[in-house]
C-alpha positions as CSV (number, residue, x, y, z in Angstrom):
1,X,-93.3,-50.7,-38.6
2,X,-92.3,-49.4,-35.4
3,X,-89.9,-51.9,-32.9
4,X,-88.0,-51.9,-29.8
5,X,-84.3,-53.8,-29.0
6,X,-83.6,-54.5,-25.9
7,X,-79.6,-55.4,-25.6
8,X,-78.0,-57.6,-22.7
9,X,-74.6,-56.2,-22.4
10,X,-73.2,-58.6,-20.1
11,X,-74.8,-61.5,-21.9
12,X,-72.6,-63.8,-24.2
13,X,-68.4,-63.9,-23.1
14,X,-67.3,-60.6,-24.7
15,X,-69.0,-57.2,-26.0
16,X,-71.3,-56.6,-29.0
17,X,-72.1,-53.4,-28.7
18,X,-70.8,-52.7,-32.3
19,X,-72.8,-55.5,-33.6
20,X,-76.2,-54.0,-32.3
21,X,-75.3,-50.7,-33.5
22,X,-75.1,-52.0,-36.7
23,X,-77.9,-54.2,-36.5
24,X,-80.0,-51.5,-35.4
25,X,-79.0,-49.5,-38.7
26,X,-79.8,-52.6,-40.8
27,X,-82.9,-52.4,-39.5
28,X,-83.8,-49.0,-39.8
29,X,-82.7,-49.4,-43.5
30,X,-85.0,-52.2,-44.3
31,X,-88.0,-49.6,-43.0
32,X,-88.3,-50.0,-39.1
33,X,-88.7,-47.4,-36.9
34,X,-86.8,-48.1,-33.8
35,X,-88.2,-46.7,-31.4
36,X,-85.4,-47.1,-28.4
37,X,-83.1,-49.7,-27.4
38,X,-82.5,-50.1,-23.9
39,X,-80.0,-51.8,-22.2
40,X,-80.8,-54.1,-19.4
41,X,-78.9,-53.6,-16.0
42,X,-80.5,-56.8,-14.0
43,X,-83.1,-59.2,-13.6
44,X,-86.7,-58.5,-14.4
45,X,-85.4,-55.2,-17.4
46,X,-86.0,-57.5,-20.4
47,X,-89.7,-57.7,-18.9
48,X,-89.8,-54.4,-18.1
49,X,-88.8,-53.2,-21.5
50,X,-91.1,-55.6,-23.7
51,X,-94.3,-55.2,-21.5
52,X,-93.9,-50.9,-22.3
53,X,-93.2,-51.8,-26.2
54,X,-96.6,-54.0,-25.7
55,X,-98.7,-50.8,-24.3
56,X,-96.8,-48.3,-26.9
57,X,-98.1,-50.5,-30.1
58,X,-94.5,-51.9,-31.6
59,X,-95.0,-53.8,-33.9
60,X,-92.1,-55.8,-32.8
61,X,-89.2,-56.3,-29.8
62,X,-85.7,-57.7,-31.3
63,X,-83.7,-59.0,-28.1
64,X,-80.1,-59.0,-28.5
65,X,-79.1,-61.6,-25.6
66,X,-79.3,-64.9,-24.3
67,X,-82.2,-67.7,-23.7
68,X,-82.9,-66.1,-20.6
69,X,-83.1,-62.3,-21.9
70,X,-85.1,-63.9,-24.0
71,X,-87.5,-65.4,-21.4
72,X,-87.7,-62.4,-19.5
73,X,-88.7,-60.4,-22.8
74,X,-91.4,-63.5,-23.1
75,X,-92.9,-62.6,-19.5
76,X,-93.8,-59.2,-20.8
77,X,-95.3,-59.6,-24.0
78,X,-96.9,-62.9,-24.1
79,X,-100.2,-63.1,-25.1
80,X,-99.7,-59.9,-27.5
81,X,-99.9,-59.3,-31.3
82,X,-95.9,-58.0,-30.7
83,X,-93.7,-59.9,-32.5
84,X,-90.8,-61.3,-30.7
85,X,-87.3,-61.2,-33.1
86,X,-84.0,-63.0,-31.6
87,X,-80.7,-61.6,-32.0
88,X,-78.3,-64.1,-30.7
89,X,-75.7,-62.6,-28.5
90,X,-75.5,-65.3,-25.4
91,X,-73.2,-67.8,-24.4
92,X,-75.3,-70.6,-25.3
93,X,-77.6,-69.6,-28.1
94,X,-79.9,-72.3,-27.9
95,X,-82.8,-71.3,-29.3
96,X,-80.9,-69.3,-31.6
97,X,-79.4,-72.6,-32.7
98,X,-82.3,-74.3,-32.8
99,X,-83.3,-71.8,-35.9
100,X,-80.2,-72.1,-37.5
101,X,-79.6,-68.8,-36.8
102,X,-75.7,-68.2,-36.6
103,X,-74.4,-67.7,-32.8
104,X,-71.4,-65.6,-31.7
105,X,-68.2,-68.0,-31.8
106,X,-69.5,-69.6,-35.2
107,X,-68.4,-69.0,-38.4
108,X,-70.3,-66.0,-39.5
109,X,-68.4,-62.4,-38.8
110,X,-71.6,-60.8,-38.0
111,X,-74.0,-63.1,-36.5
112,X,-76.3,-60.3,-35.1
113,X,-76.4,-58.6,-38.3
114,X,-76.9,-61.7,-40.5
115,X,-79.9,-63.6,-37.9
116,X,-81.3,-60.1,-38.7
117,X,-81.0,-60.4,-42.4
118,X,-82.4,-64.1,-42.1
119,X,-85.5,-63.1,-40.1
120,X,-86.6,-60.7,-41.7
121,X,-86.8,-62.8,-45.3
122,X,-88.8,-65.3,-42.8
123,X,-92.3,-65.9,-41.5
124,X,-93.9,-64.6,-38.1
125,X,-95.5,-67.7,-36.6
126,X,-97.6,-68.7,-33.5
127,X,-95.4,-70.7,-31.1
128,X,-96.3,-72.5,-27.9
129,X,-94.8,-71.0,-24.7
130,X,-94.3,-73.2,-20.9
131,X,-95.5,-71.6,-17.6
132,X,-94.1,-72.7,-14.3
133,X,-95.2,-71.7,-11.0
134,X,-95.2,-72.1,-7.3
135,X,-97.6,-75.3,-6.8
136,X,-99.3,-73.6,-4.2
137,X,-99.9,-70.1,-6.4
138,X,-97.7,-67.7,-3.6
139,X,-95.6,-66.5,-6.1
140,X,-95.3,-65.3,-10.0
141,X,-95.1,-67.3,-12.5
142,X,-92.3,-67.3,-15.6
143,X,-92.2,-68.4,-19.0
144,X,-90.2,-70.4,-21.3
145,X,-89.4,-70.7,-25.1
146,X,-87.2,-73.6,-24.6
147,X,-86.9,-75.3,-21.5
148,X,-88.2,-75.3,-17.8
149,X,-86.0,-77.8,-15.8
150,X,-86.0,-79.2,-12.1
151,X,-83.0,-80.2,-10.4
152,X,-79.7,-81.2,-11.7
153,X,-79.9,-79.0,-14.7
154,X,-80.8,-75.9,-12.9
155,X,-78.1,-76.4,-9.9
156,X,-75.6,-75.8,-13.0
157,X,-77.2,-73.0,-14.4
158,X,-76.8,-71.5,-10.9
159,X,-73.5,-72.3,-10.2
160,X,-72.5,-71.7,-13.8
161,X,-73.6,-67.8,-12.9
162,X,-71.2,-68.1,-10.0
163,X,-68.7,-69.0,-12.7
164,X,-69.1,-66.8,-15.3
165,X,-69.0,-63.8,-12.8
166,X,-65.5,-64.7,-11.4
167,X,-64.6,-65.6,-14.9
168,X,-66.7,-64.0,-17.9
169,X,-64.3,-64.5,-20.5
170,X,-64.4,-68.1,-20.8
171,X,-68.0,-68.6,-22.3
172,X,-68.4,-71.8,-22.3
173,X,-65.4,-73.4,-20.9
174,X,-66.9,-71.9,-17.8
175,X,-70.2,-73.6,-18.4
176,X,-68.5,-77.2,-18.8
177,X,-66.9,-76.8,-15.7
178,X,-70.0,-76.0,-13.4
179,X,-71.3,-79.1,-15.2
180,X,-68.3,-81.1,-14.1
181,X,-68.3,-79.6,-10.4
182,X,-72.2,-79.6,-9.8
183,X,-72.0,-83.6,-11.2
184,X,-69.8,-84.6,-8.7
185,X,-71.7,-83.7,-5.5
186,X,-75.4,-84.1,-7.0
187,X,-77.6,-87.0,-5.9
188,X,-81.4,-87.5,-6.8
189,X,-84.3,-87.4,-4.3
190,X,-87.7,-88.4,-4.2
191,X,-90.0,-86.8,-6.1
192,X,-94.2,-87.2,-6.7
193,X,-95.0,-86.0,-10.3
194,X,-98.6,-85.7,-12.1
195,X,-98.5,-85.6,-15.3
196,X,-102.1,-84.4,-16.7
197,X,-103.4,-86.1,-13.9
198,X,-101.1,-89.6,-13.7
199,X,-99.3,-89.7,-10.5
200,X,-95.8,-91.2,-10.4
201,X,-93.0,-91.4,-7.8
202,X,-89.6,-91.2,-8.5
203,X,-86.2,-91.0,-7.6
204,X,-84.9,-88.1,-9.4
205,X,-81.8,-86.5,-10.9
206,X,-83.8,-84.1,-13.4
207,X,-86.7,-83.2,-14.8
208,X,-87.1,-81.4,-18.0
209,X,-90.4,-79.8,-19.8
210,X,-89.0,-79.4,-23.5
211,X,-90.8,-77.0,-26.1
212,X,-88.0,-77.3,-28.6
213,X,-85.9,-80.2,-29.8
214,X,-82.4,-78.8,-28.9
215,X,-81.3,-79.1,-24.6
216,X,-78.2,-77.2,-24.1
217,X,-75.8,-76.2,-27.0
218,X,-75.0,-79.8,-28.5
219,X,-77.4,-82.3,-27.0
220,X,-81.1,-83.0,-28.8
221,X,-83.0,-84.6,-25.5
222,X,-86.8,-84.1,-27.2
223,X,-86.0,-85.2,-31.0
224,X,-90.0,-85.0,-31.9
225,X,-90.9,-81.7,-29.7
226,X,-93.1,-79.7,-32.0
227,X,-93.4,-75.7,-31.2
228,X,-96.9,-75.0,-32.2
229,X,-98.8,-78.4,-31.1
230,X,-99.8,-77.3,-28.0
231,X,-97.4,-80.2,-26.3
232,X,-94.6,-79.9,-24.1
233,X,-92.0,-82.9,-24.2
234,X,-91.6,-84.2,-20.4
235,X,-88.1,-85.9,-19.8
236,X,-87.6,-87.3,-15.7
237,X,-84.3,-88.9,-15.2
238,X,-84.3,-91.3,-12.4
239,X,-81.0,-91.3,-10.3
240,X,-79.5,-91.5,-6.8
241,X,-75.7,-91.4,-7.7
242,X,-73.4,-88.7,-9.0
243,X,-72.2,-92.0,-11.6
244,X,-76.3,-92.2,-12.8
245,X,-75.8,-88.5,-13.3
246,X,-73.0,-89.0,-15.7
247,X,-74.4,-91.8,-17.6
248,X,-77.6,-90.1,-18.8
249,X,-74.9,-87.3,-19.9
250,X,-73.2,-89.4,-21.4
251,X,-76.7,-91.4,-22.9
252,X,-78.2,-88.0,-24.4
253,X,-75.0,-87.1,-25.7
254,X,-75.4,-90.2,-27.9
255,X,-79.0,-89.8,-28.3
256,X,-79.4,-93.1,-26.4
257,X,-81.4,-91.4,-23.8
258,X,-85.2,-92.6,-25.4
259,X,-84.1,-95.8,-25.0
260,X,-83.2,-96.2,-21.4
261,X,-85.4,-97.4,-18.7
262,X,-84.4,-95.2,-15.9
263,X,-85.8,-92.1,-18.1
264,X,-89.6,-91.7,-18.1
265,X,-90.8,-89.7,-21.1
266,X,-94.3,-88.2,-21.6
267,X,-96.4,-85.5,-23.1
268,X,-97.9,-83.1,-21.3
269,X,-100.0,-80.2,-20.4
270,X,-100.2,-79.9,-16.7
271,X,-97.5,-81.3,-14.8
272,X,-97.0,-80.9,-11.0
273,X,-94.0,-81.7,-9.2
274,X,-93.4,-81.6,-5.4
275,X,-89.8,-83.5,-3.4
276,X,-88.7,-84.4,-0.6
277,X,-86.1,-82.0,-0.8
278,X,-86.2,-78.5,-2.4
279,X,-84.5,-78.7,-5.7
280,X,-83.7,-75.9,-7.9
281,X,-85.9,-74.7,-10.6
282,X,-85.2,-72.8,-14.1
283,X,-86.9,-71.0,-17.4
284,X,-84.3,-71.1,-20.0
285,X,-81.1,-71.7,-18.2
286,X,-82.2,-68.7,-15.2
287,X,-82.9,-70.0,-12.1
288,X,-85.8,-68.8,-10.5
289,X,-86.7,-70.7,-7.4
290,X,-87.1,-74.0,-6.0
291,X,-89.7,-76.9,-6.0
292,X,-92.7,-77.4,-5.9
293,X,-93.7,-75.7,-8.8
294,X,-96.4,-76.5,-11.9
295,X,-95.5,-76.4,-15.3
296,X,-98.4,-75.7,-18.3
297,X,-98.0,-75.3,-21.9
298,X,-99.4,-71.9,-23.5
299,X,-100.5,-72.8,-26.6
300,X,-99.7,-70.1,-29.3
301,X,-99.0,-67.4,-27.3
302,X,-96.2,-65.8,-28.8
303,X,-95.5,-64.8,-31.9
304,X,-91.9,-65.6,-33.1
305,X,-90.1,-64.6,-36.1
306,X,-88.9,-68.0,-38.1
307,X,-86.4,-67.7,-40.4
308,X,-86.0,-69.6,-43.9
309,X,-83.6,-71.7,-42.4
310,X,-85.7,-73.2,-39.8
311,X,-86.0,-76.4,-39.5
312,X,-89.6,-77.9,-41.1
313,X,-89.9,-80.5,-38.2
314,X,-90.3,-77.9,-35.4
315,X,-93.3,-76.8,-36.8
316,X,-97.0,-78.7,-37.2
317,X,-96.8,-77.8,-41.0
318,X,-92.8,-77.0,-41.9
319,X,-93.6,-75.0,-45.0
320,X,-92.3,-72.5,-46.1
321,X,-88.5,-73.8,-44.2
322,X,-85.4,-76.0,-44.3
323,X,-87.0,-79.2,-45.2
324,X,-85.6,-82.0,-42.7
325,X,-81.7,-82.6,-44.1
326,X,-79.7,-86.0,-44.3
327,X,-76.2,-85.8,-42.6
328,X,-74.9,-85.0,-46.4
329,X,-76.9,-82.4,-46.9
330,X,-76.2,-81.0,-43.5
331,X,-72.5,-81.1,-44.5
332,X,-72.8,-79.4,-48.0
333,X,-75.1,-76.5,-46.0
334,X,-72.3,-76.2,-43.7
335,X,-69.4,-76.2,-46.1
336,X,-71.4,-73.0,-47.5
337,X,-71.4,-71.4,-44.8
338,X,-67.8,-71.7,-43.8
339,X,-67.4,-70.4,-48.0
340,X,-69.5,-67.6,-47.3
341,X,-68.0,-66.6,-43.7
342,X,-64.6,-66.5,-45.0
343,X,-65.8,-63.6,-47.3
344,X,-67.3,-62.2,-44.7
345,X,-64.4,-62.4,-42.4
346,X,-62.0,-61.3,-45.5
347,X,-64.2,-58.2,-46.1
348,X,-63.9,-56.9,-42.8
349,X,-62.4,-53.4,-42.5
């Protein structure tokens, strides 16, 4: 089987190019033929990179990088019989998470190495994919494995950029300070949304178009999103006030979100969203432009590696995969972990 890594080496708050070198061996041990890994040096490489492994016939592209090196690997090779393999290595590691793959900063010594292990002993499965798009077609369009988001989420993600160029080592510290700063001065606008057709207008704060469960690194905004139904969960927070902004923060963080009346949720296919004012737009935490846009769900476009660990929920069958764990469970799984890190960690040379 032949594959292609493609490496972010400014992803993530420190470097890891050791870990990929010794990823890349485990890999070639277990019978792959790597063909190259390339190193991306700006935006639009990770596409680049994945659309040649396409036309050359791998079998497979590992990306060793964030959500949005991931992304930009998606706009390349969607839509192929190439199978995409995630080797966590960002700051936030959402999707990675999402997986229960382990993340840099976790327990495990070798995250890279050991997601690597994990998928490989997994499935390859048919996962749905989002679209967004100018609204009037003038422009290309880019895809998403988590998230597409309007507004206040993406005016973080952008100034959370800023930050983490002035200040790369602090991961993210630096992100929870963009949140704070960008909270303090954002307001909601008016906004006309279709969804599938249904016209609403709203004051908004934020729109999100979820395809996984997980938003961010510790908040679960869509706690029923399924990956292969062909659905994508639609949250629109209504707002005009820095204050609204921080209560649904404060309301997801709780998981109290569902519940409130100022947050429209739906389920959707088609959604197009046009404001008063210009507001930001983003694919997996990269901005990429500004409203209006469309969003669509691809069904099954991509084919994802799973590991064992996954959990059964995000998929329309679950087999073969974590079955869905009680908090105790989730505790002892944890606890073995942490035993089987610390030999890890004690083993290093």
């Amino acid at each position: 089987m032949r594959a292609l890594v493609i490496y972010n080496p400014i992803a993530g708050s420190h470097a890891q190019e050791d870990d990929v070198q010794q990823t890349v061996e485990y890999l070639a041990s277990q019978g792959w033929d790597i063909a190259r890994v390339e190193r991306t040096h700006g935006p639009g490489d990770a596409t680049t990179y994945a659309r040649e492994a396409v036309a050359h016939g791998c079998d497979a592209v590992f990306v060793a990088g964030g959500d949005g090196t991931i992304a930009q690997a998606i706009d390349g090779m969607w839509g192929s019989e190439t199978v995409l393999g995630l080797l966590p290595a960002g700051t936030g590691n959402v999707m990675a998470r999402q997986l229960n793959l382990p993340v840099p900063g976790g327990l495990y010594a070798r995250p890279m190495l050991e997601s690597a292990r994990l998928l490989l002993n997994g499935q390859v499965r048919p996962v749905d994919i989002g679209r967004i798009g100018p609204k009037a077609g003038s422009g290309p369009a880019r895809h998403f494995l988590c998230w597409g988001g309007v507004g206040f989420d993406a005016q973080v993600n952008i100034d959370f950029a800023e930050e983490k160029r002035l200040n790369r080592g602090l991961g993210l510290l630096a992100f929870t300070v963009s949140t704070l700063l960008t909270m303090r001065d954002f307001a909601g606008t008016g906004a006309t949304v279709r969804v599938d057709g249904q016209r609403v207008s709203r004051r908004m704060i934020m729109l999100v178009a979820n395809n996984i469960q997980l938003y961010g690194v510790i908040f679960r905004m869509a706690p029923t999103a399924i990956l292969d139904d062909g659905w994508l969960d639609l949250y629109l927070f209504q707002g005009r006030s820095p204050a609204r902004t921080l209560l649904h923060t404060l309301r997801l963080l709780f998981n109290a979100h569902v519940q409130d009346p100022q947050v429209d949720v739906y389920r959707a296919r088609h959604v197009e969203i046009t404001t008063y004012r210009p507001l930001p737009v983003h694919v997996d935490g990269e901005a990429i432009g500004y409203t209006p846009v469309v969003i669509d769900v691809v069904p099954r476009a991509l084919k994802l590696m799973v590991p064992p660990c996954a959990p059964a929920n995000l998929f329309m069958d679950g087999t073969g995969m974590l079955a869905p764990e009680s908090n105790w469970e989730w505790m002892l799984r944890m606890a073995r972990d942490a035993q089987q890190a610390i030999r890890q960690w004690g083993s290093l040379p």
